[in-house]
N, C-alpha and C positions, 0 to 999 in steps of 0.2 A: 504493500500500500504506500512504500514511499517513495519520495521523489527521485527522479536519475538515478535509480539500481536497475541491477540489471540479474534479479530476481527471478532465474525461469526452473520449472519444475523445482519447486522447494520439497521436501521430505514432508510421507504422509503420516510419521510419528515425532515425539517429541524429541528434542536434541538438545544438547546442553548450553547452557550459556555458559557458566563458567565457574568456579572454586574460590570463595568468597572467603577471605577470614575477616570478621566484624572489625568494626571499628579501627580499621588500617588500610589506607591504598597509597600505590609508589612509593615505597620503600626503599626501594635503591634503584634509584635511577642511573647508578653506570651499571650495572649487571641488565644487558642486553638480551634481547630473544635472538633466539641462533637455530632456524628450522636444522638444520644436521643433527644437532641434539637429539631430533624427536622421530628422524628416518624412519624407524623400528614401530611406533606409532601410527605411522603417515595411513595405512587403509583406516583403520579406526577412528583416526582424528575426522578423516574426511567423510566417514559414515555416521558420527557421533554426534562430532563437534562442528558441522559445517556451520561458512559464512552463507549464508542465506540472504546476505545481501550483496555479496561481491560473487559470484558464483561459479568464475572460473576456478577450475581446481586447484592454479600454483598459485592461489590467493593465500595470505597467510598477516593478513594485518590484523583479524579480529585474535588469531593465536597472540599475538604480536601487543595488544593492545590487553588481552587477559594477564598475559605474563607479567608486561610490566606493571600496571596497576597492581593485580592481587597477587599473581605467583611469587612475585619477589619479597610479600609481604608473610604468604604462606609459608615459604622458605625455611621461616624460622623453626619450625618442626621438623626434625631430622627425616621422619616421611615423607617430606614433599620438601626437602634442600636441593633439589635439581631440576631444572627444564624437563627430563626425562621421568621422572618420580610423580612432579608436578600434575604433570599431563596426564600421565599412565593412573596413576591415583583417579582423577576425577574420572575417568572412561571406566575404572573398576567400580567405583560407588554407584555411576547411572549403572553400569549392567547389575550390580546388585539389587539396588533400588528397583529396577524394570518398573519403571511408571507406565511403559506402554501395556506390558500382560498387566499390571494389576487393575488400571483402569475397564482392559476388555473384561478380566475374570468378574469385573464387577458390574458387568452391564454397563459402565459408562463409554460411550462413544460418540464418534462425532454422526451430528443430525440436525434438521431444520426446524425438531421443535425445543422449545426449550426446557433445560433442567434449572432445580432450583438448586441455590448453592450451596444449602444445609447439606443436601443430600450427597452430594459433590463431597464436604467438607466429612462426613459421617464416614462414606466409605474407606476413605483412604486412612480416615483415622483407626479406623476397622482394622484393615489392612494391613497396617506400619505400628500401629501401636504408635505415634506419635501424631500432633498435628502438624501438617505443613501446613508454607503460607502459599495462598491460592493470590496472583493476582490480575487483573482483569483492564483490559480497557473500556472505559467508561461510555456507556452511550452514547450516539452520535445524536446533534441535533433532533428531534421528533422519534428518537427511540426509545422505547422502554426496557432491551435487553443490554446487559453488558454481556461482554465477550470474553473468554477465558484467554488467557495469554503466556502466564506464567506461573510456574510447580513449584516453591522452592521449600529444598530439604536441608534444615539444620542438623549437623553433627558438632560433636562434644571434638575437643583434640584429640582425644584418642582414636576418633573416626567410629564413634556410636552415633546412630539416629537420636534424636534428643526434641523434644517440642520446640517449634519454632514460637517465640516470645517477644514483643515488643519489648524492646528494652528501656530500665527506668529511666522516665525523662522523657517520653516521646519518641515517638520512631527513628529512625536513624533516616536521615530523607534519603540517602544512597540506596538502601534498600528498600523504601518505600514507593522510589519514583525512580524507573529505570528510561529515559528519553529510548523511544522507537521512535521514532524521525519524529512528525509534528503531535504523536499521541503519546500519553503518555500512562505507562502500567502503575496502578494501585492496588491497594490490596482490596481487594473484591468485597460488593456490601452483599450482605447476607441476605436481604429483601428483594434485591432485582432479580428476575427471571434470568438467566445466562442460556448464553449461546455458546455451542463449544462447537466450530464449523470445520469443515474435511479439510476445506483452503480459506483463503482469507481473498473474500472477493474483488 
């Protein structure tokens, strides 16, 4: 939906954004991203983790732009002290996690009518034994549904599932408000109807 990308066949399940540690980004800004690093990675990355907005394959600026904001900040965990660790780490968490089987095994899938977001939020909590945070782009002028947008799963350092929690003080806006070009992701109200669509029209 956004301007000048060149967005064609995006993936018809969820993929990852990216390995967030709270309350820290760019941490060391001369520790560079270095695709070589991640060679070994490179089918996964590309099936996992694509840019979905840059969409040739030898794109590597959203790697590029994860690493330096939060990889470099995640670093500090001996489990994820490398490009290579980094990466491979968050490909392992989404395959554990499988948010794709867990959504089908639970009847949720993409469709034209709408789900309500209790139900959305119920199952997964079912599911995970944890709450994630759901969040949603907000209806558009004369709409009544939000739209699902984004999964997000908190772990503990030690890399346990852990309830995802507003932190004291107010949300952290970084994670509350992710810019996708001119819309922007919140976290999803509980009262709108949602829409969780195949593609994004």
């Amino acid at each position: 939906q956004m301007n000048a990308n060149d967005c064609h066949d995006p993936p018809k399940y969820w993929t990852i954004h990216g390995l967030w540690p709270d309350r820290a980004e760019d941490c060391n800004r001369t520790w560079h991203f270095n695709v070589t690093e991640i060679k070994d990675l490179m089918s996964d990355m590309r099936h996992y983790w694509p840019d979905v907005l840059h969409s040739s394959l030898n794109r590597t600026q959203f790697w590029k732009h994860e690493w330096e904001k939060h990889g470099t900040c995640a670093a500090t965990l001996e489990v994820l002290n490398s490009q290579k660790k980094y990466f491979g780490k968050a490909i392992e968490l989404y395959q554990h996690v499988d948010l794709n089987g867990c959504l089908l095994k639970a009847g949720i899938k993409p469709s034209s009518s709408y789900y309500k977001m209790t139900a959305i939020k119920e199952a997964l909590t079912r599911f995970y034994g944890v709450t994630p945070k759901i969040q949603c782009l907000p209806p558009e002028e004369g709409e009544k549904a939000q739209t699902i947008g984004q999964i997000e799963f908190c772990f503990t350092k030690e890399l346990q599932l852990v309830n995802c929690t507003v932190p004291e003080g107010g949300s952290n806006p970084v994670q509350a408000h992710l810019k996708l070009g001119t819309s922007e992701l919140s976290v999803c109200n509980d009262t709108l109807p949602t829409y969780y669509p195949s593609e994004v029209q």
